[in-house]
C-alpha positions as CSV (number, residue, x, y, z in Angstrom):
1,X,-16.9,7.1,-57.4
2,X,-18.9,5.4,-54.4
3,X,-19.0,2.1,-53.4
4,X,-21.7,0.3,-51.6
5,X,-21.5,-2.3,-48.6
6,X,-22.3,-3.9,-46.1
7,X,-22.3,-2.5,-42.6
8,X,-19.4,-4.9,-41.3
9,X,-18.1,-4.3,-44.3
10,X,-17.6,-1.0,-44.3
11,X,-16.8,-1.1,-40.5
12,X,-14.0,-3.2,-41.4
13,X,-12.5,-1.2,-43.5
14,X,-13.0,1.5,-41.8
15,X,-11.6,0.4,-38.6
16,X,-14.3,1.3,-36.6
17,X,-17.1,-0.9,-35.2
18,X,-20.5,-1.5,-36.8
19,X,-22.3,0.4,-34.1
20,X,-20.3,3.5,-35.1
21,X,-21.7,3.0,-38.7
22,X,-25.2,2.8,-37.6
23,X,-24.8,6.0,-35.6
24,X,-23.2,7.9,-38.6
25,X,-26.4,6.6,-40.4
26,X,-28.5,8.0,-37.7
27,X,-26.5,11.5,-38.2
28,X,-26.6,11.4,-41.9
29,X,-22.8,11.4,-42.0
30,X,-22.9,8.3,-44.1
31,X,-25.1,8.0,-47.2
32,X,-26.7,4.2,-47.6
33,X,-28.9,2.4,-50.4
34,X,-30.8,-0.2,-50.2
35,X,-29.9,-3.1,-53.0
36,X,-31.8,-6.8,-53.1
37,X,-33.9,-5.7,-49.9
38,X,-30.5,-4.7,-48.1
39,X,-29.1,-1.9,-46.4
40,X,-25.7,-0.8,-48.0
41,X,-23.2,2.2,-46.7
42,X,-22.1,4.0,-49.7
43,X,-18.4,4.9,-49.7
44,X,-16.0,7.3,-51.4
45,X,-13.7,4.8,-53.5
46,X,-10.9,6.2,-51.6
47,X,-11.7,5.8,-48.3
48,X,-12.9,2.2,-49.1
49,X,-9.5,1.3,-50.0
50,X,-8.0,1.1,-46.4
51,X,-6.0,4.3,-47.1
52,X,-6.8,5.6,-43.3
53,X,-4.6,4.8,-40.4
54,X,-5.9,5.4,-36.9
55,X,-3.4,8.1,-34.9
56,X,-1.9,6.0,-32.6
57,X,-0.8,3.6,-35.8
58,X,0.7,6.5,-37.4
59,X,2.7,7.7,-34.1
60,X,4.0,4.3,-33.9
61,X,5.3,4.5,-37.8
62,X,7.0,8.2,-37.2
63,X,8.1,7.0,-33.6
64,X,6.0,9.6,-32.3
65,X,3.9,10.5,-29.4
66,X,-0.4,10.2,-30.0
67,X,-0.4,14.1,-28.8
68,X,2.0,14.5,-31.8
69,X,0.0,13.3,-34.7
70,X,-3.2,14.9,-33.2
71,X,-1.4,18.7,-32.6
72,X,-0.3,17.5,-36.3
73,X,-4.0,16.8,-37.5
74,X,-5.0,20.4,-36.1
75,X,-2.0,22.4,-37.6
76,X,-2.7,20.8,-41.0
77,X,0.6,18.9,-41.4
78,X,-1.6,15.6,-41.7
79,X,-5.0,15.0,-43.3
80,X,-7.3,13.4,-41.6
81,X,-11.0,12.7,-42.1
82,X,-13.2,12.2,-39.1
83,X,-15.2,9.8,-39.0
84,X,-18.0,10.7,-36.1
85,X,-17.7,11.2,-32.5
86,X,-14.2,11.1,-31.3
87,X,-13.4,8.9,-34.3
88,X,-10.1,10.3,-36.2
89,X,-8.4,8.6,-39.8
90,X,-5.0,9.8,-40.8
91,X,-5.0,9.7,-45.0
92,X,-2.3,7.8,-45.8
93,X,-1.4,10.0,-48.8
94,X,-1.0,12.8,-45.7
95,X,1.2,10.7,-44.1
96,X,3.4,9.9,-47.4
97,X,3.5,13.9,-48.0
98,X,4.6,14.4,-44.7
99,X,7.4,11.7,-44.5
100,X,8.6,12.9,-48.1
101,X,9.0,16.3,-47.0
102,X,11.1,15.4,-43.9
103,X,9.2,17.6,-41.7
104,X,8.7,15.1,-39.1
105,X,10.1,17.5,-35.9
C-alpha cells in the first residue's frame, strides 16, 4: 500500500533533506501525485513508518564501527534500501533479524 505526502513530509520521515526528495523526483526513484493542485511523494507504507535507521545510528545500537554495518549492508547480513546518491537506510526488521540471531561478530 502507498502513501502520499508532502515533500517535508516524506523527508522527514525519511531522514533525508527535502532537496534529496526533489532529486529522487528528478531520477524517477520516487513516484509522486498531484492531489488538490499539490505535489505528493508516494511511499511504500513500510518505509513511511520510520522503520529505517541511518548506519551510523545502527553502529551506535550494536556498539559497532560505521565500516561495520556498511561491510554488513554489502555481505547481506543487513537490509538496507538506498535511498539515492550516497544515501543508505538500515530496515529495522534487518536489524531485529540480525540481533535475534546473535551474529553480531
Amino acid at each position: 500500500m502507498k502513501l502520499s505526502y508532502t515533500v517535508a513530509e516524506a523527508a522527514g520521515l525519511l531522514n533525508v533533506t527535502p532537496r534529496t526528495i526533489y532529486r529522487q523526483i528528478e531520477t524517477g526513484e520516487i513516484e509522486t501525485v498531484v492531489k488538490r493542485g499539490r505535489l505528493r511523494v508516494e511511499l511504500q507504507a513500510d518505509l513511511a513508518r520510520g522503520d529505517l535507521l541511518r548506519p551510523p545510528e545502527v553502529a551506535d545500537l550494536l556498539q559497532v564501527s560505521r565500516s561495520t554495518v556498511y561491510r554488513w549492508i554489502e555481505e547481506g547480513r543487513l537490509s538496507a534500501v538506498r535511498l539515492g546518491k550516497g544515501t543508505v537506510r538500515v530496515t529495522r526488521e534487518s536489524l531485529e533479524r540480525l540481533m535475534a540471531a546473535g551474529d553480531i561478530d
